[in-house]
N, C-alpha and C positions, 0 to 999 in steps of 0.2 A: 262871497267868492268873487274876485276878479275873473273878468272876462278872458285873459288869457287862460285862467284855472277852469274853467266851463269849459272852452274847446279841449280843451287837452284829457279832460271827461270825456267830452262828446268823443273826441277821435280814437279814445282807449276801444269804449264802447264800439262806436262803428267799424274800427277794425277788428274787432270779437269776433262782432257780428257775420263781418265776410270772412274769418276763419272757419265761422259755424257753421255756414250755407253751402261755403266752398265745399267742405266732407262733406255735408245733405246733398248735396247737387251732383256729389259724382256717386253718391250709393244711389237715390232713386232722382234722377234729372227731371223727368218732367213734372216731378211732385216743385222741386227746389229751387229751381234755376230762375224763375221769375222770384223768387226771395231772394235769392244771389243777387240778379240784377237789381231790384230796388236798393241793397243794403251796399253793391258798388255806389249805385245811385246817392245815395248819404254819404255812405264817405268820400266821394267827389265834392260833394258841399262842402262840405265841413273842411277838406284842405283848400277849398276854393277860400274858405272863412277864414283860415290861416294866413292865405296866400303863398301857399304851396303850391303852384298854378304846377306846375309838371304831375307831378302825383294826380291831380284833381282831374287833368287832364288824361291820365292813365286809367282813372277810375269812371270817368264816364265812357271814354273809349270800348271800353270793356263791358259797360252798363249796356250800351248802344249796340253791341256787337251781339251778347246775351237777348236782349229784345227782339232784334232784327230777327235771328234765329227760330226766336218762341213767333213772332207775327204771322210766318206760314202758314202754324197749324192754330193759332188762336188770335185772329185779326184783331182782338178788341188791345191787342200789344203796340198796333198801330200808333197809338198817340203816344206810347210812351216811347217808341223811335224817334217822333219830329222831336221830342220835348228834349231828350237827349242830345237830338241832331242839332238843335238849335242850340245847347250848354257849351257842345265840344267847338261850332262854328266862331260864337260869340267868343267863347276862348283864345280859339287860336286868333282870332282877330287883335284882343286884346294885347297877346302877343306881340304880336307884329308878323303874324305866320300868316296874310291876307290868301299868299297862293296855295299855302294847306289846306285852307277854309274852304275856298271854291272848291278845289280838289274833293274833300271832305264829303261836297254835296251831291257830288258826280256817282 
């Protein structure tokens, strides 16, 4: 299989995935939602691997937002905030979105 034929696996897959989590995560959220955000988490990769940089960018956005939320009551979610915060900053940099970035970290 060509490398293009792998991603387009990978992204069928990862987008299942956040289909699946998304309905687990609104019937019982604090069981789900850290599976939600990892499986945003991948499929942010994976269109980062594409170079779907908008999407990639939607889907850490969202990863980031997910973690932030769960870090209140389970700090050990802390590292997966910077590790996010540094995907969407890096990102936007890549961009050329510098003043979203700073913004970003505010």
């Amino acid at each position: 299989m060509d490398l293009v034929g792998r991603y387009d696996d990978e992204l069928t897959v990862d987008e299942e995935a956040v289909t699946l989590f998304r309905d687990l995560a609104a019937e019982h959220p604090a069981r789900h939602q850290p599976d939600l955000a990892d499986a945003l988490n991948n499929l942010g990769n994976t269109f980062h691997n594409v170079r779907r940089y908008d999407d990639a960018l939607t889907a850490y956005k969202e990863s980031h937002a997910l973690f932030e939320a769960l870090a209140g009551d389970q700090p050990w979610h802390d590292s997966d905030v910077a590790l996010l915060e540094q995907k969407v900053r890096k990102l936007l940099r890549e961009l050329g979105r510098e003043k979203e970035s700073v913004r970003f970290a505010l």
